[in-house]
Every structure is written in C-alpha cells, then in structure tokens.
N, C-alpha and C positions, 0 to 999 in steps of 0.2 A: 589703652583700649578705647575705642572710638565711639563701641556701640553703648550709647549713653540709657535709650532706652531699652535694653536688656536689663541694664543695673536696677531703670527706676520698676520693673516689674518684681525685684525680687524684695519680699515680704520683710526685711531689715532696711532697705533705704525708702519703703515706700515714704510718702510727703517731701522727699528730698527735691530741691530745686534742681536746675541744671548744672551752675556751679559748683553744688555739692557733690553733684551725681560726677563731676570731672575729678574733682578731688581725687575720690572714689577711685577713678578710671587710673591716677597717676600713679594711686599705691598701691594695687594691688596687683599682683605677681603669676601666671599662667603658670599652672602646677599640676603634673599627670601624675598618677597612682594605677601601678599595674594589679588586676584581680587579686586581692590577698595579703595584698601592700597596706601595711597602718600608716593613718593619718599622724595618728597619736595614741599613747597608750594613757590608760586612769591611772593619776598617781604624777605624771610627770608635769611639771610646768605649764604652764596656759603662754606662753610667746607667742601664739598667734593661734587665728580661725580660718577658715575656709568657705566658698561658696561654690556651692556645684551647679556648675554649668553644662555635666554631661555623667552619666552614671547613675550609681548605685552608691553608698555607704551605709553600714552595718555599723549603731553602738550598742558596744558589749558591755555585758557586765563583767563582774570580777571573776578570771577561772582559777582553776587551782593546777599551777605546776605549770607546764606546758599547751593546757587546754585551756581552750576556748570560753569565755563564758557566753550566757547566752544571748540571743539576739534582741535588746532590753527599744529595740526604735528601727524603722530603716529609713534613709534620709533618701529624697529625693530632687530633680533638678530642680534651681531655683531655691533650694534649704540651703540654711549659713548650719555650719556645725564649727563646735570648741570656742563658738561668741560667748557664752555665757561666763567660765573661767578667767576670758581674758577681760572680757567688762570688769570682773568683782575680783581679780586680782589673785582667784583659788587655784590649786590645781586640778589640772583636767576628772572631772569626776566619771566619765566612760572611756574604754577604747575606741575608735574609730577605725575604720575597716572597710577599702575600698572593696565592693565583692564583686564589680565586673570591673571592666576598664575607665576610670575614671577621671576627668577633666575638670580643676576646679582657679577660683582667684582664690589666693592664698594671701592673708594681709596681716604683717606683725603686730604684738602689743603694741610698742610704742607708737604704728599708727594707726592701729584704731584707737586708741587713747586718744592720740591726737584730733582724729575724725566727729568722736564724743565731745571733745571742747568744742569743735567747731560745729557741731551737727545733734544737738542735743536729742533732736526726734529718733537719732541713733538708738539710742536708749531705752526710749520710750518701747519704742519698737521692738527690741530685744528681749524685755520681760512680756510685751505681749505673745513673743514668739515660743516663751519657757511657759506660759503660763497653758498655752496652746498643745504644748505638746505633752502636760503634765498630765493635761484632763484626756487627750486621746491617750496615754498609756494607761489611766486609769479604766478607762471604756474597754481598751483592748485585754486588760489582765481579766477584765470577767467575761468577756466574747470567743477570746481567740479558744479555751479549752475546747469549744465543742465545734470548732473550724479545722480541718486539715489540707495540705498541699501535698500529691501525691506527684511524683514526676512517676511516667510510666516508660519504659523502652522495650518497643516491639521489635524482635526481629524481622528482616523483610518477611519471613515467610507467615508471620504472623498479625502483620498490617493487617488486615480482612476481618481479625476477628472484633477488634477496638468495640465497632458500636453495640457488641454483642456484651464486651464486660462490662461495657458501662449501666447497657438496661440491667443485668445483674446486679452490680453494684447498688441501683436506682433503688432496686424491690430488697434490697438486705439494710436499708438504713430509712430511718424515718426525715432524715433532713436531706437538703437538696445536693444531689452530684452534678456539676457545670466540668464540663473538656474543656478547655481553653484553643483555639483553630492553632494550626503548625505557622500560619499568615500571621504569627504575635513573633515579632523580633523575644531575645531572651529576655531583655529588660523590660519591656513590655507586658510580658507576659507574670514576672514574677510582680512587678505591680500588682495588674489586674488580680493575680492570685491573690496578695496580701490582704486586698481589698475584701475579695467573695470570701476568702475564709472572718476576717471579721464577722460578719454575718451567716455565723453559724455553716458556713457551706463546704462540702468535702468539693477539692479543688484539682484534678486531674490535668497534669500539663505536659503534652508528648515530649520524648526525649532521645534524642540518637543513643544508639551502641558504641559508641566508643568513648576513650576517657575524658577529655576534655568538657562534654557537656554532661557526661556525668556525674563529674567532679566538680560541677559549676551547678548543680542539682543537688549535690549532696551538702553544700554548704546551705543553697539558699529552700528550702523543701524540709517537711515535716518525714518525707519516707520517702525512698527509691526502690520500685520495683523491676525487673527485670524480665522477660519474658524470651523464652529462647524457645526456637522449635526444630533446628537441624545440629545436626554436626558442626558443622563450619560456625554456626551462630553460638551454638556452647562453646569449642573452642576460641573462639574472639571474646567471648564473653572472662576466660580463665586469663589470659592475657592481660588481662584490665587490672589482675591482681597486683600485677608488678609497677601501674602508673601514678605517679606521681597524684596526691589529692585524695585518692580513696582509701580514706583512713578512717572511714566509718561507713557500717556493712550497707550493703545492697540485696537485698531482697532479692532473692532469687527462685520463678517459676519456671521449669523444666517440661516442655510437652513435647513426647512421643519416645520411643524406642533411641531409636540414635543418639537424638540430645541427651540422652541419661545415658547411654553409654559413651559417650564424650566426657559427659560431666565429668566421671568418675577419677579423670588426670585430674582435676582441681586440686587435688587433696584437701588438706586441712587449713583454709581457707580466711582467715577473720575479716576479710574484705565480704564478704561472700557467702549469703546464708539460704539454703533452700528451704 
C-alpha cells in the first residue's frame, strides 16, 4: 500500500515517521467483511487487529445462545479495532461485526508486536485510543437512554404524508425530532443518527420497503416502522416476512380500507406487528 498518508492520518500511527508509516504499508493485508460478517468474536484469541478504511463495525457485547449481544461501540473509518487484545496479549474482549459492507488493513500479532518494538509511539497511542473510547462509552451509557433512531418506511402512496408526522411527532415529545434528508448515503446517515441521538434527540431516518434496507435498519436502529396505505403496498409488505434478516418485528401502520383487508393474509406474523 502506497498511500502512506492515509496511514499517517489514522489515530494509532499518528507521530509515525515515513519509514515507519512503510513498515506499516508492508504488513498490513486488504480485508473485506460482507454486512453481518464477524471480524472476531469475545472470547477467542487476539492474532491480529484491523483498521477500517471503509465501513461500519459493530462491538458486541456478550449474547446468550444465538443472539446477538448488544451494540457496546460502533467503529468508524480510520478506527483500528481488536489492537487492544493484541497489544496485551488477552483475548478478544467484544465481538466485532461488520454492519455494512466493509474494507479494512488487517495486521497479525506477530506483526504488530513487531511494529511495537520498532515504533514504540504504537503504543503510546493505543492506550490513548482505549482510554478515548472508555470515557465516550461512559458519556454514551448515560445519554444514549433518552435518544432514539427510528427508520420509518413510507409506502409510495404515502410519501406526502412524512412532514405531517413529523410536526406530530414534534408536539408529542419534549425533546428534539431531526429527519435525516434521503441525500445521506446509509452509512452516512446512520453515523449522523448515532451522533443526534447522543444528545438526547429522537432520530427519524427514511427507509425503502423492501427487505434488504430494512433489514440493514433493523440491525443498525432503535425501532422500525412501517407505514403501508394500498393493497399492493400491504401485500409487499407480508412478503418481507419470508426475507432473509428480519428477525426482529417491524412495526407495522396500516392506513385505509384495502391495506387492512390485505393485511389480513399475513397471518400470524412474529416479523410483523401492527
């Protein structure tokens, strides 16, 4: 890897010379993780870290059985994640969890061990970055309670009504409601979400009807609602029961005669709650 000033911007090699910064460039390894794909799980060995250069990552805490635990950080580009374990030689203490499509340099224990002997600012660096992210999850565990990320899914027929629920919304809560514009790529947009909801702000992020971005909603979102107003729109909407990802319910508003006599095929639904 060539691009030596990408390296020297990310928050673990800052002070690094350019020699160092080559070192850097020699060992570390271009490594993609598709939506949903773990980095590494809590519990297993620290053999190497990562740095993202393009994405999202999710670390989990510990769940029980098959679930999930919950979302304890989310890493962003330019954040090294699993440096900590492999510095101090523990095992990994979170899961790591690509939640979109993600692009990272990937670099073994034995060389960043090696990197450390030769680049001790490595180091340095590293505990400032754990020390950095202790006090932001402390800040966020007493913020985030009264912050929420709603994805909302209008049917077309129901586009027109948006700025009407949101003044609604506005005058039912004492704290601020922010829409996020449709002009926010997804990863953009669930940043910017992370962010307003720290401060106290209920977080409204548009969302298609169909499964893929509602299933990429349901992971990264405090609540998914839905909003159907025809036939065709409840019917596409019971379809989504059968896709892949919606494994936890989606909220479901039904407006007008039709869509409720639609609805009614859904049957008994656990994807799926009016």
């Amino acid at each position: 890897m060539a691009d030596l000033s990408h390296l020297a911007r990310i928050p673990l090699f800052a002070g690094l010379d350019a020699g160092e910064l080559e070192l850097i460039a020699r060992a570390a390894r271009r490594r993609a993780f598709k939506a949903g794909e773990s980095l590494c799980r809590a519990g297993e060995p620290s053999d190497r870290c990562w740095v993202i250069t393009e994405g999202l990552v999710d670390a989990l805490g510990r769940g029980s059985g098959e679930q999930r635990g919950e979302i304890l950080a989310r890493h962003r580009k330019g954040a090294t994640v699993g440096e900590v374990g492999v510095i101090l030689g523990e095992p990994q203490a979170e899961t790591l969890v690509a939640s979109i499509p993600t692009v990272t340099l990937e670099l073994g224990s034995e060389e960043v061990g090696e990197l450390v002997r030769r680049c001790p600012q490595i180091l340095t660096n590293g505990l400032r970055s754990l020390h950095g992210r202790l006090s932001h999850a402390r800040a966020r565990s007493a913020e985030r309670e009264l912050g929420e990320a709603v994805a909302l899914a209008l049917g077309p027929s129901l586009r027109g009504v948006l700025p009407r629920l949101l003044a609604a919304a506005r005058t039912a809560t004492p704290h601020s409601v922010t829409a996020l514009d449709r002009e926010f790529s997804f990863a953009g947009a669930i940043v910017a979400a992370d962010d307003l909801v720290s401060a106290h702000a209920t977080v409204v992020l548009p969302a298609e009807l169909d499964a893929e971005p509602l299933a990429a909603h349901l992971r990264e979102t405090d609540r998914v609602i839905a909003l159907v107003g025809s036939a065709e729109e409840a019917a596409r909407l019971g379809r989504l029961r059968r896709a892949p990802g919606l494994d936890t319910d989606v909220e479901v508003v039904v407006v007008g005669a039709d869509a409720a006599r639609a609805s009614r095929a859904w049957g008994d639904d656990g994807a799926l709650r009016g």
